[in-house]
N, C-alpha and C positions, 0 to 999 in steps of 0.2 A: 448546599442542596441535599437532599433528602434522603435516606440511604432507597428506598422506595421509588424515587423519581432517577435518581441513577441507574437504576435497574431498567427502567422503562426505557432509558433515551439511548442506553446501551444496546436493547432489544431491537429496539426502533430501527436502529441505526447502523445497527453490524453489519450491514450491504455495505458499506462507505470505508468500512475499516477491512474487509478481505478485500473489496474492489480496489481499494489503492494500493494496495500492494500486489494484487494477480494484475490489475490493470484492464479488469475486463467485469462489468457490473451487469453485464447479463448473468453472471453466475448469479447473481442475489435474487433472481427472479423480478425483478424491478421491469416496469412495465416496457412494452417493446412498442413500436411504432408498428404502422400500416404498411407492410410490404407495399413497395414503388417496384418502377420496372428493374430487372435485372441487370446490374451494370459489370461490365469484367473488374475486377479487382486488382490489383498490385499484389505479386509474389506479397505471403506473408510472414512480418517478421516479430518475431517474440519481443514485446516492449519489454519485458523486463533485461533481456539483453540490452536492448539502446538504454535502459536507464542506468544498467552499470558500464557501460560504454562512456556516460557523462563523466565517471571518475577515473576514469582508465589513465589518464595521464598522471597521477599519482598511487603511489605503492600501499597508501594507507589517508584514512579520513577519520576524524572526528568532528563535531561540530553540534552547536545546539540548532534548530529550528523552527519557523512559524509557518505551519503548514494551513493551508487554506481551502477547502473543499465546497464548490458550487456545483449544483444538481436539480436536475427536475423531478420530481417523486409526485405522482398522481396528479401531473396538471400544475405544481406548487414546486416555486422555487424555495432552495433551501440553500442555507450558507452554513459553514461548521469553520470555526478557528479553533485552531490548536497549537500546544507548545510540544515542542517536541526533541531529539537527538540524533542522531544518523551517525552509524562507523561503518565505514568499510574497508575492505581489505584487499586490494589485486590477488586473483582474477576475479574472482565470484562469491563474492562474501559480503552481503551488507545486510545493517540492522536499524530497523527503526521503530523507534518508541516515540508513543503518543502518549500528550498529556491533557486534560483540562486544564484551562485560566487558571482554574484555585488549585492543581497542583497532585490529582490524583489520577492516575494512571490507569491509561484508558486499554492500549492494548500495547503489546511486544511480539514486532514482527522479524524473524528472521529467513535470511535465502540464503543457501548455502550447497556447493555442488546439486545444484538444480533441484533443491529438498526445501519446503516451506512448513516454520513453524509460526504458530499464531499464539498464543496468549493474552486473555481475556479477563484480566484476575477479579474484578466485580462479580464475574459470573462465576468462579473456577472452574474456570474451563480453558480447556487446550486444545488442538487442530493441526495436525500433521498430515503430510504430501508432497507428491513431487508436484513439480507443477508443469510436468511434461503430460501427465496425463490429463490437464487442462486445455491444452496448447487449440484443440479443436472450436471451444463453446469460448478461447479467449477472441481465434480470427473471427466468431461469429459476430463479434460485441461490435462491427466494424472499424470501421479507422481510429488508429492511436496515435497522437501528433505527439511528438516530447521535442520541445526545444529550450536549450538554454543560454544564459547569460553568463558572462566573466565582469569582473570588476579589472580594468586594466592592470598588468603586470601578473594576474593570476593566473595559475595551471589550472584548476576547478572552478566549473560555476558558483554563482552565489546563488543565482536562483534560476528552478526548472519550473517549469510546466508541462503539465498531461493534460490534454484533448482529448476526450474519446467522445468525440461527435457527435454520432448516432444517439446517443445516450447524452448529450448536451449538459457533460459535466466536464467539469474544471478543476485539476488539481495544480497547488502552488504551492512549491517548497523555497522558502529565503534562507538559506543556510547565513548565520553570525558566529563571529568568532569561530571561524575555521583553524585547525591545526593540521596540517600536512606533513606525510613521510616520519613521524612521530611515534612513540611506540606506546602503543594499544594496550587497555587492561589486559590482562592474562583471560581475562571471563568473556571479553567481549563478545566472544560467537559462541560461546557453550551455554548451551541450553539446557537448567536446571529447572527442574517442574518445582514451583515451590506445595507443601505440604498442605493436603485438602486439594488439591485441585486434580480435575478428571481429565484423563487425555482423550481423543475420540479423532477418528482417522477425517481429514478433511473433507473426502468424499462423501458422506453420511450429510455434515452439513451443507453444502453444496448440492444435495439432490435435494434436502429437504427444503430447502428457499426455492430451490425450481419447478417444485413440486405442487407449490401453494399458487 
């Protein structure tokens, strides 16, 4: 693919790549539906809590991934497969990286004591935050369903899914070749900017996509 058409479909598409990991794609400014009546809502709970909730029964995680992302975008369904890696760490430490099919790396997301970084290396760019200061415009995005699967005899899912309704997308992680309780690169959650690349607080882009 073309260094020009990866450019485009990275632009295109960077709603899908911060929304899966805030769990909330109203941030991307991605079209909203027609207010209905007012319904009371369910106390709300930070999905990225329940997501690392799904590993809690293990001290540590590695694994590769095939992550699956379905979305409606302007009227137009859209489907995104990707390869990908996930490590985490008890309590609050996980990371995942996106790949394209042919092998070049799409973004690098990490969470860590309630701080998010993003990494975008196409673009060289980078995006740091808590993601406490989101917590508002994430209960807006409304309902987030995450539920998972075990493969009998296992502590960890092999595979989760995220629901987020309103927004009538569909995210699907198949974790293979899991290693559990296992010990982790020394790098796994440090976050080094590589050289040429611009960092810029997350907030900046998140108003700018809500903005358009």
């Amino acid at each position: 693919m073309p260094r020009k058409e990866n450019n485009e479909v990275i632009r295109k598409h960077r709603c899908l790549i911060i929304g899966f990991f805030l769990l909330g794609f109203i941030l991307s400014g991605c079209p909203k539906k027609i207010p209905g009546p007012v319904i009371e809502k369910p106390p709300f709970e930070n999905p990225v809590l329940k997501l690392l909730e799904a590993f809690s029964s293990a001290e540590s995680l590695q694994a590769k991934a095939s992550i699956r992302i379905e979305t409606m975008r302007m009227g137009e369904g859209m489907n995104f497969l990707l390869n990908g890696y996930v490590l985490y760490q008890k309590p609050d430490k996980l990371r995942i990286l996106g790949y394209h099919p042919l092998g070049m790396g799409l973004f690098d997301a990490l969470y860590q004591n309630g701080e998010f970084f993003l990494l975008i290396p196409i673009q060289k760019r980078a995006y740091t935050g808590e993601v406490s200061q989101f917590e508002d415009l994430i209960e807006k995005a409304g309902a987030i369903q995450i539920s998972s699967e075990k493969n009998e005899g296992s502590e960890v899912p092999s595979r989760i899914r995220i629901d987020v309704v309103e927004k009538e997308t569909h995210i699907e992680l198949r974790l293979k070749e899991i290693s559990i309780n296992s010990s982790l690169p020394e790098d796994a959650f440090q976050w080094a900017i590589p050289e040429g690349v611009e960092v810029r607080p997350l907030t900046g882009l998140l108003k700018g996509k809500r903005s358009r």
